[in-house]
KEVODREN-615821 format. One line per field, with one value per residue: residue number from 1; x, y, z of N, C-alpha, C, CB in turn. Coordinates in nm, 3 decimals. Glycine has a CB too. Example, Ala and Ser with C-alpha at 12.3 -4.5 7.8 and 13.67 -1.06 7.14 Angstrom:
2
num	[1	2]
n.east	[1.319	1.285]
n.north	[-0.569	-0.225]
n.up	[0.780	0.708]
ca.east	[1.230	1.367]
ca.north	[-0.450	-0.106]
ca.up	[0.780	0.714]
c.east	[1.320	1.290]
c.north	[-0.330	0.003]
c.up	[0.780	0.787]
cb.east	[1.131	1.408]
cb.north	[-0.447	-0.060]
cb.up	[0.905	0.572]
END
This chain:
164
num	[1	2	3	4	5	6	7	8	9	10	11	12	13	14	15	16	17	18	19	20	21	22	23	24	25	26	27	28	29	30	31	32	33	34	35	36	37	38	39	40	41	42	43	44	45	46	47	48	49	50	51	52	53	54	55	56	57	58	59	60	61	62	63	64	65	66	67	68	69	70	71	72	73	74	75	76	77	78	79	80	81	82	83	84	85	86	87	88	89	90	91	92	93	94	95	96	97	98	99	100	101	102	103	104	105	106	107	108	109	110	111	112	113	114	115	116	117	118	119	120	121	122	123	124	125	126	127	128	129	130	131	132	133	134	135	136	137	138	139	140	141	142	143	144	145	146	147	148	149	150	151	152	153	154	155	156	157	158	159	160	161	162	163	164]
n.east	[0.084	0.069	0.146	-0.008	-0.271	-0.276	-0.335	-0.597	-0.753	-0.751	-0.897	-1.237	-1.575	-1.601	-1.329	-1.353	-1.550	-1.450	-1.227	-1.339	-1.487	-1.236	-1.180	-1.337	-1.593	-1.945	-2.220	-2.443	-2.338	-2.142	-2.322	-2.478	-2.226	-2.268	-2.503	-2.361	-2.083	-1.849	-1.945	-2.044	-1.889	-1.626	-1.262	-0.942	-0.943	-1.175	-1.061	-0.885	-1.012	-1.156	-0.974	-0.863	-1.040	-1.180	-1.390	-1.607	-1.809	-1.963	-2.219	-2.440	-2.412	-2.618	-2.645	-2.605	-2.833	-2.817	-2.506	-2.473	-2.557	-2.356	-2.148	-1.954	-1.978	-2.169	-2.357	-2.320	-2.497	-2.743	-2.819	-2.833	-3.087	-3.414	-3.556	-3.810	-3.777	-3.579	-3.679	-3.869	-3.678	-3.523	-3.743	-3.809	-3.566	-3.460	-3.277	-3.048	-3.078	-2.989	-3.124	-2.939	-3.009	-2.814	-2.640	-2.793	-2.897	-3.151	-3.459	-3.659	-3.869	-4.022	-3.959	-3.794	-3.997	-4.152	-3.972	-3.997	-4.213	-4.173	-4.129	-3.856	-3.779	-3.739	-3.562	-3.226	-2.915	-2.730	-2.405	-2.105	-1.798	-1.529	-1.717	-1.906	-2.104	-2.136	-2.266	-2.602	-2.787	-3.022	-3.162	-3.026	-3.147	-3.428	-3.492	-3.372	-3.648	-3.821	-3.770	-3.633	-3.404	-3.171	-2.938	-2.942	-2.622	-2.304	-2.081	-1.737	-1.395	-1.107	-0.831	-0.403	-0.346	-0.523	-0.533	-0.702]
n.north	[-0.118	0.176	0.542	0.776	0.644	0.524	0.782	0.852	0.701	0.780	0.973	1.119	1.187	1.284	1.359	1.590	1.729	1.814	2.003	2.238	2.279	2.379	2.585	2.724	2.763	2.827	2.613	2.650	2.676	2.450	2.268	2.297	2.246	1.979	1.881	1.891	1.735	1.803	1.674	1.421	1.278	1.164	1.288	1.320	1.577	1.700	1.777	1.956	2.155	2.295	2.381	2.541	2.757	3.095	3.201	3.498	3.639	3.591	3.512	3.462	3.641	3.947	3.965	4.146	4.028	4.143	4.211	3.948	3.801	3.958	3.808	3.607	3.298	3.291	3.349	3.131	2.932	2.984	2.965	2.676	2.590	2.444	2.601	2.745	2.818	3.032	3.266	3.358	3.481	3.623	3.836	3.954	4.022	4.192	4.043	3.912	3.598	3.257	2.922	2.627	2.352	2.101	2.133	2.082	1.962	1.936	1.875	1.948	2.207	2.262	2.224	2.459	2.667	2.624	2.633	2.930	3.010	3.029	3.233	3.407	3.423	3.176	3.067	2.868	3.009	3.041	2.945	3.128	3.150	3.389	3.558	3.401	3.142	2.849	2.673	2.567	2.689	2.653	2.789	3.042	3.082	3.055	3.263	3.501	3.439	3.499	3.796	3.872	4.177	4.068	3.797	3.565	3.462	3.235	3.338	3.330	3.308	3.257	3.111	3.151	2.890	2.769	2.530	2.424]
n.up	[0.000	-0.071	0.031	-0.010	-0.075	0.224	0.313	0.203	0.308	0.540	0.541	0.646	0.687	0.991	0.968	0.831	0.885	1.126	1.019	0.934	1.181	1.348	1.135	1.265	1.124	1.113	1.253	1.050	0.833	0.792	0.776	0.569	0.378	0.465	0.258	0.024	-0.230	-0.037	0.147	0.126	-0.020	0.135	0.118	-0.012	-0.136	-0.037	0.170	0.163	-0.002	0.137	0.354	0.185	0.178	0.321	0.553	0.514	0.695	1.008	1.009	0.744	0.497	0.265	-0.021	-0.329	-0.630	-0.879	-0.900	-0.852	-1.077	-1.286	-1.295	-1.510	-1.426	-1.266	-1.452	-1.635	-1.507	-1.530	-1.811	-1.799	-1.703	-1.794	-2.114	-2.067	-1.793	-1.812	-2.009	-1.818	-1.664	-1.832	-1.903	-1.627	-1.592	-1.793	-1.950	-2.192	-2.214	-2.258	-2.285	-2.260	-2.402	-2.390	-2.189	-1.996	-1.670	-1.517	-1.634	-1.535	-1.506	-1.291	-1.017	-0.985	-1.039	-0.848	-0.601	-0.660	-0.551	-0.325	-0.009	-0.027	0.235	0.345	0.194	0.272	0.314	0.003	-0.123	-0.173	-0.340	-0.388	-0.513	-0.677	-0.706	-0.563	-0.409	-0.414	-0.600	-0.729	-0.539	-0.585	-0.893	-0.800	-0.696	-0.853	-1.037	-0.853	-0.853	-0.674	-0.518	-0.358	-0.258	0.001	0.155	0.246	0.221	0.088	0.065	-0.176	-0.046	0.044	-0.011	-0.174	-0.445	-0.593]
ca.east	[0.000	0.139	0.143	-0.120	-0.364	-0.346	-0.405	-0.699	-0.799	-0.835	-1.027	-1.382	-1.655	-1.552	-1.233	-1.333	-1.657	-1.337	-1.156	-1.462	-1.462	-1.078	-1.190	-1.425	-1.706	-2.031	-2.267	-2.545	-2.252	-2.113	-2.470	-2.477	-2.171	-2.332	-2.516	-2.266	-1.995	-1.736	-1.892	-2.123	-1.789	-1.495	-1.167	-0.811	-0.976	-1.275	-1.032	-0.818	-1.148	-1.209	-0.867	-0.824	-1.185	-1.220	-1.545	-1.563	-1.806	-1.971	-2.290	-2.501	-2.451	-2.706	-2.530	-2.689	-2.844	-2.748	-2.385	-2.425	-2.547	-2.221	-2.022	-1.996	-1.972	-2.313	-2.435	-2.350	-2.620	-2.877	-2.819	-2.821	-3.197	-3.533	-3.595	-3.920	-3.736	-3.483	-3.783	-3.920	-3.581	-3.558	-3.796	-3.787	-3.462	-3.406	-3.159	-3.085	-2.996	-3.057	-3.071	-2.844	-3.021	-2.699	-2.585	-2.937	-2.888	-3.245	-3.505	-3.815	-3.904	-4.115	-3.862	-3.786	-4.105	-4.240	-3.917	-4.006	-4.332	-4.162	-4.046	-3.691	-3.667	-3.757	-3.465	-3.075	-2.810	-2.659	-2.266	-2.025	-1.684	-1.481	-1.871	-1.909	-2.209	-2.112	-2.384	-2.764	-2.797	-3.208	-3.185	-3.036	-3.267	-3.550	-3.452	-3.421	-3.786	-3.927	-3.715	-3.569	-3.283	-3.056	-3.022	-2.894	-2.517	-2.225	-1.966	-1.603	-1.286	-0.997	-0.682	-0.283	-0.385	-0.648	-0.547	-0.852]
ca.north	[0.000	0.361	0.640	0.825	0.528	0.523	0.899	0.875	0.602	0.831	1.144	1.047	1.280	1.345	1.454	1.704	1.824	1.871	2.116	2.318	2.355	2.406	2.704	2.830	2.804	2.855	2.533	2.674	2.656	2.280	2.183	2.321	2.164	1.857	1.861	1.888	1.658	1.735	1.516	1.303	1.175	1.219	1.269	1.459	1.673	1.765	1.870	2.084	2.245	2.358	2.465	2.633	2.899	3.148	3.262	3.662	3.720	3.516	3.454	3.462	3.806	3.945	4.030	4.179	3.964	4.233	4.193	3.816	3.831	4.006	3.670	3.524	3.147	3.266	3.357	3.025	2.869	3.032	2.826	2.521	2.535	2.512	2.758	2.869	2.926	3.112	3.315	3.452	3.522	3.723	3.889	3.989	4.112	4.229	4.049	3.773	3.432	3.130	2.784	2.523	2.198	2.003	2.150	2.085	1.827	1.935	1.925	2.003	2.369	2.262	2.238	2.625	2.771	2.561	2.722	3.072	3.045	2.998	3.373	3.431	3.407	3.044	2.974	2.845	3.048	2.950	2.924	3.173	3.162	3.460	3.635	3.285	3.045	2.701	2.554	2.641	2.694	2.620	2.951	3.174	3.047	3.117	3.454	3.542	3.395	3.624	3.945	3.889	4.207	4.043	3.658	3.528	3.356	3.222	3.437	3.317	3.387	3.162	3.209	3.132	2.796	2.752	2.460	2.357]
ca.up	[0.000	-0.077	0.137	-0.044	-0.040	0.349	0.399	0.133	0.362	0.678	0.516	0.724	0.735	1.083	1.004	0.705	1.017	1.240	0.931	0.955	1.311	1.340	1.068	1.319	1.036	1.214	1.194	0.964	0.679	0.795	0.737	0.405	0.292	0.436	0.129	-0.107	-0.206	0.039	0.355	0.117	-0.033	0.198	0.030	0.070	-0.220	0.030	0.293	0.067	-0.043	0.327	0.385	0.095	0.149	0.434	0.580	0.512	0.812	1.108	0.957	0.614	0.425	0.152	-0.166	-0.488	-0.730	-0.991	-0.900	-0.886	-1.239	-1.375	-1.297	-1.604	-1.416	-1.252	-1.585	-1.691	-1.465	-1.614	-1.928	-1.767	-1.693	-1.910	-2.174	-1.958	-1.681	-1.860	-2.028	-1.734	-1.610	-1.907	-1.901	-1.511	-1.534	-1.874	-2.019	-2.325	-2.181	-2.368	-2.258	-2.329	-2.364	-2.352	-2.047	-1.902	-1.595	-1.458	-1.744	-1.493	-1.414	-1.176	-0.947	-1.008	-1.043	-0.713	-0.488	-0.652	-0.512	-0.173	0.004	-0.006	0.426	0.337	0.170	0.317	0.257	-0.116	-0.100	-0.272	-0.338	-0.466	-0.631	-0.778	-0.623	-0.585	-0.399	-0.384	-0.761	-0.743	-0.507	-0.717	-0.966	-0.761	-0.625	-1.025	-1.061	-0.787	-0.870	-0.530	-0.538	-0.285	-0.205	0.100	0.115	0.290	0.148	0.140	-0.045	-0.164	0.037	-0.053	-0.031	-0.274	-0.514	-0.662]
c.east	[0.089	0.122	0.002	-0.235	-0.397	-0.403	-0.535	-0.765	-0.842	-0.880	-1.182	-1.453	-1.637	-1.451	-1.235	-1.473	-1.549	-1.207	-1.258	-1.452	-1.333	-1.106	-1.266	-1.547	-1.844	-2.156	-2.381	-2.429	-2.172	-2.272	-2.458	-2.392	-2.234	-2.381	-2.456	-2.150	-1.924	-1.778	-1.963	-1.961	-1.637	-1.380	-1.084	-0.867	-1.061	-1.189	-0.920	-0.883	-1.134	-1.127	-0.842	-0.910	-1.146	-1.323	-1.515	-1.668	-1.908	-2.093	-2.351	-2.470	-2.590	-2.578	-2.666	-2.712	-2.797	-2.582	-2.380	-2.445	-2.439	-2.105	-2.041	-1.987	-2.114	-2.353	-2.457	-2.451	-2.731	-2.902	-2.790	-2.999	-3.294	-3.561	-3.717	-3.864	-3.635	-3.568	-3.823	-3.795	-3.539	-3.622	-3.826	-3.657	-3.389	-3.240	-3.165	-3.025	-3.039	-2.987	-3.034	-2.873	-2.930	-2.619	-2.676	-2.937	-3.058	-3.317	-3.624	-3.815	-3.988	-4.055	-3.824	-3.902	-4.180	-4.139	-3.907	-4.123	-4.329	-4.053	-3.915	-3.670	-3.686	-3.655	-3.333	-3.011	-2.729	-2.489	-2.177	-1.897	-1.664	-1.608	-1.902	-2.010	-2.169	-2.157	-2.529	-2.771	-2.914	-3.194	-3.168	-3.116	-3.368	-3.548	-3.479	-3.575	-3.878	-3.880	-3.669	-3.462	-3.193	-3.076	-2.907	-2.744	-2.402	-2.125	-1.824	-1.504	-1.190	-0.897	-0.555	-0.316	-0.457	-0.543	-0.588	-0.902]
c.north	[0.124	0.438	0.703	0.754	0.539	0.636	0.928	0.802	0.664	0.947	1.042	1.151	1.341	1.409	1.588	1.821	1.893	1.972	2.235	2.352	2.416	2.548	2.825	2.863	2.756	2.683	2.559	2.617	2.479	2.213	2.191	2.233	2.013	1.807	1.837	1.757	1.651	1.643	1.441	1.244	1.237	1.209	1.363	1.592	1.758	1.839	1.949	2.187	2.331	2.440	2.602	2.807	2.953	3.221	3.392	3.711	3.568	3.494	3.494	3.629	3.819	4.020	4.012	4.028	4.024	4.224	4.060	3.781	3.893	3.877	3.619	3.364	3.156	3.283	3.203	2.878	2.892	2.926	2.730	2.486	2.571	2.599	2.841	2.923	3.050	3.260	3.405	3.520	3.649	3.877	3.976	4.116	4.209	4.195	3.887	3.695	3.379	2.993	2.721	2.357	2.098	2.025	2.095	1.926	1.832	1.960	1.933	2.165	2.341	2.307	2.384	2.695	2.692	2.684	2.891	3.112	3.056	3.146	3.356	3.408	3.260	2.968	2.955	2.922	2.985	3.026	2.993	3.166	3.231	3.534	3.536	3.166	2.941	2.572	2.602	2.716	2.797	2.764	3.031	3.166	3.081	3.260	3.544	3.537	3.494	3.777	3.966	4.010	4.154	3.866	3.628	3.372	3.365	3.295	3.395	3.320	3.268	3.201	3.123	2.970	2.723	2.678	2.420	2.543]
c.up	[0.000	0.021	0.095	-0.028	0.122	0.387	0.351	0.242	0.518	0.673	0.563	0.713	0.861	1.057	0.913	0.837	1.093	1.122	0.964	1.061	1.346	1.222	1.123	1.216	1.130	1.174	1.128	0.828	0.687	0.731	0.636	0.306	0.326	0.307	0.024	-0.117	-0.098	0.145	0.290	0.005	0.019	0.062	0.090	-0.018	-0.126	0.155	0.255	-0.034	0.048	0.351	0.298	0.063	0.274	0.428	0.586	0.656	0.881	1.084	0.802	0.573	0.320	0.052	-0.297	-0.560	-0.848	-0.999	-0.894	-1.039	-1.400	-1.365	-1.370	-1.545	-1.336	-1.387	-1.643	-1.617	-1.527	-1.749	-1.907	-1.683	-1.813	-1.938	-2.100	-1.871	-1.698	-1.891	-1.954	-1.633	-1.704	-1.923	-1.731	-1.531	-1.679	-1.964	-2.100	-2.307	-2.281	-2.290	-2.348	-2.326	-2.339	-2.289	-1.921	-1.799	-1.565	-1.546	-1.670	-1.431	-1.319	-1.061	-0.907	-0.988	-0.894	-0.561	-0.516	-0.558	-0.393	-0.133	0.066	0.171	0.406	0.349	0.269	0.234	0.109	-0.035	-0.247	-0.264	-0.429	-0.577	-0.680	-0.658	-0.698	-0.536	-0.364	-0.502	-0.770	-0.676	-0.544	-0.796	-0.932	-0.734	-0.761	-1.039	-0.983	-0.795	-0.770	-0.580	-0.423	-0.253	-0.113	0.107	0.260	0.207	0.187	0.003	-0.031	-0.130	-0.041	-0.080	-0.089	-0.388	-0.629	-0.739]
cb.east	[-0.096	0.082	0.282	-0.112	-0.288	-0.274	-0.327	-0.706	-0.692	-0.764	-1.050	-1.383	-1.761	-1.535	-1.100	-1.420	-1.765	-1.236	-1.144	-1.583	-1.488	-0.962	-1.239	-1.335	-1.693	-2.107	-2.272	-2.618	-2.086	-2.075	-2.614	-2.424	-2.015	-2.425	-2.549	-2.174	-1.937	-1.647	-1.973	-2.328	-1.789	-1.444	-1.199	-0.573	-1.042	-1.397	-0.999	-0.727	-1.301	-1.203	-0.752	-0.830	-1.400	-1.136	-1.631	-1.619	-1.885	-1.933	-2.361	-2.678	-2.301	-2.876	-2.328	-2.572	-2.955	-2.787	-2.318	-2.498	-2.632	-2.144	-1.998	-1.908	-1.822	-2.391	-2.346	-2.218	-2.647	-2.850	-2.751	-2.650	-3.243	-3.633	-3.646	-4.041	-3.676	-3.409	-3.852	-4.040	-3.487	-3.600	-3.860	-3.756	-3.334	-3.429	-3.021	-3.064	-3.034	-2.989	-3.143	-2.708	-3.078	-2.636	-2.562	-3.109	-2.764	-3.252	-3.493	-3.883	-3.986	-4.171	-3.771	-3.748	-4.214	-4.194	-3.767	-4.023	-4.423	-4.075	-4.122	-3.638	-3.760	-3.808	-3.424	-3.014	-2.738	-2.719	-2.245	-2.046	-1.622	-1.374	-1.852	-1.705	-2.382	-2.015	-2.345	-2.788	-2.836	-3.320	-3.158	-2.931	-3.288	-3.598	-3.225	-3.357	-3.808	-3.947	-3.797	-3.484	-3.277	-3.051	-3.067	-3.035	-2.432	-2.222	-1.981	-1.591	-1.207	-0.966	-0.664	-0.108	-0.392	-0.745	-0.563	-1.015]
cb.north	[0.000	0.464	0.749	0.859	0.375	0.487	1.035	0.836	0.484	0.835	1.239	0.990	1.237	1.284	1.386	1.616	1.710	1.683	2.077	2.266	2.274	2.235	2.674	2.964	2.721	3.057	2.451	2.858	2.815	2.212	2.220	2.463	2.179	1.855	1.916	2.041	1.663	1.834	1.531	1.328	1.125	1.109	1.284	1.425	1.623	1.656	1.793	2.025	2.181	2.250	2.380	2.539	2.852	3.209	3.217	3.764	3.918	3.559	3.445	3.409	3.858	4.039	3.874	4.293	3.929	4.393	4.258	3.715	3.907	4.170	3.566	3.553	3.068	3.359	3.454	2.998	2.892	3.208	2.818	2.490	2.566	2.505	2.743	2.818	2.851	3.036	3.246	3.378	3.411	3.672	3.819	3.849	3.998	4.319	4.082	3.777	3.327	3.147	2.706	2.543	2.143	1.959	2.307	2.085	1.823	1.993	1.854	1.891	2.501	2.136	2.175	2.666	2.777	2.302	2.665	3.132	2.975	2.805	3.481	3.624	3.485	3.014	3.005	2.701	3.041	3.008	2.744	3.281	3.070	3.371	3.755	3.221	3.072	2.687	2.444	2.756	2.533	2.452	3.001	3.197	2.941	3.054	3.492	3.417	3.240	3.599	4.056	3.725	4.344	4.154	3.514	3.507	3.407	3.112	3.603	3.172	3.566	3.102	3.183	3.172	2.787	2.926	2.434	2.265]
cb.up	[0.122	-0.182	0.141	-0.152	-0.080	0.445	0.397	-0.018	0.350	0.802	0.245	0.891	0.732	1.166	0.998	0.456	1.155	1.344	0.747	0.940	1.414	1.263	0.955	1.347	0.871	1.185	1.257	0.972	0.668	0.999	0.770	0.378	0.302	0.506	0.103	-0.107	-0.279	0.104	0.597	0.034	-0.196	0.350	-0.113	0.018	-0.351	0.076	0.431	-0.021	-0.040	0.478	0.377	-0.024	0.143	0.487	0.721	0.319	0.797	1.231	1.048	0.623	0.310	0.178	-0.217	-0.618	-0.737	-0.960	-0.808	-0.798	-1.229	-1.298	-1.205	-1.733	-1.328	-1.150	-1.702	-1.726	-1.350	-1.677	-2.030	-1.631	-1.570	-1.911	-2.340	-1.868	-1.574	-1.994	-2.036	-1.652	-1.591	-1.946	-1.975	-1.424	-1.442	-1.825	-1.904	-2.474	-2.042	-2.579	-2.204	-2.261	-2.445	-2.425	-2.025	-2.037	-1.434	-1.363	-1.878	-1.356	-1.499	-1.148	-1.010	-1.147	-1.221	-0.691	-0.458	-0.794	-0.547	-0.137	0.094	-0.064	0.643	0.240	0.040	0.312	0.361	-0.350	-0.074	-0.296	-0.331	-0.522	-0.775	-0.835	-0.620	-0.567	-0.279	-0.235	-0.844	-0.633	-0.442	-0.810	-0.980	-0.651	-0.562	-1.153	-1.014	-0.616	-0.900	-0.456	-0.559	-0.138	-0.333	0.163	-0.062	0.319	0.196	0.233	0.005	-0.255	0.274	0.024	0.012	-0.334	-0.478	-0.478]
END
């Protein structure tokens, strides 16, 4: 067995929970990543994720939707759902997306137009790194859908350590 092999072998969900705490990240945002890959598949990748972000303040900020909209890697969500939802995104906010059916993992708007119908204090914090949302998609999505101007995030920045 290699060296690498054994240390792959002791990344645990506990020990990527215990990066997080050791970061002092507050547990509304451990939960969150719950969701996401890093604790539903441990790895050295998931705990050189962790290391590599820092939290900019001690809980959820609001940040523009208008300024999340100038990121072209948010932009490129937008074209990754159904042309309706795109449509009324469109048309909301004035501007010419176009979906990309062969980017399209989620081909139901339902999905979208069900969590627009639900008011923004509803939702969880989505997850930004560096102006760039990288988890809680569907929320930006919805926030767009209701003309939300601000949507609710974990805000963090990549430090010298950033890798990935």
């Amino acid at each position: 067995m290699k060296i690498n092999e054994i240390t792959e072998e002791i990344v645990t969900r506990q020990s990527i929970i215990d990066a997080m705490v050791a970061k002092n990240w507050p547990p509304g945002l451990q939960k969150e990543m719950e969701y996401e890959w890093v604790l539903k598949e441990p790895s050295q990748d998931s705990i050189d994720f962790i290391n590599s972000l820092d939290l900019q303040s001690k809980g959820p900020q609001m940040v523009s939707n208008q300024a999340l909209l100038q990121n072209e890697k948010n932009q490129s969500i937008i074209d990754r759902v159904p042309p309706d939802v795109v449509g009324i995104i469109n048309k909301k906010w004035g501007t010419r997306f176009q979906s990309d059916p062969a980017k399209q993992y989620d081909k139901k708007p339902e999905r979208y137009i069900q969590y627009a119908k639900m008011t923004a204090s509803t939702a969880r914090p989505s997850i930004i790194v560096d102006g760039e949302i990288i988890f809680g998609n569907a929320r930006f999505i919805a926030a767009l859908l209701r003309g939300d101007k601000q949507l609710k995030v974990w805000n963090l920045k990549r430090n010298s350590k950033a890798t990935i």
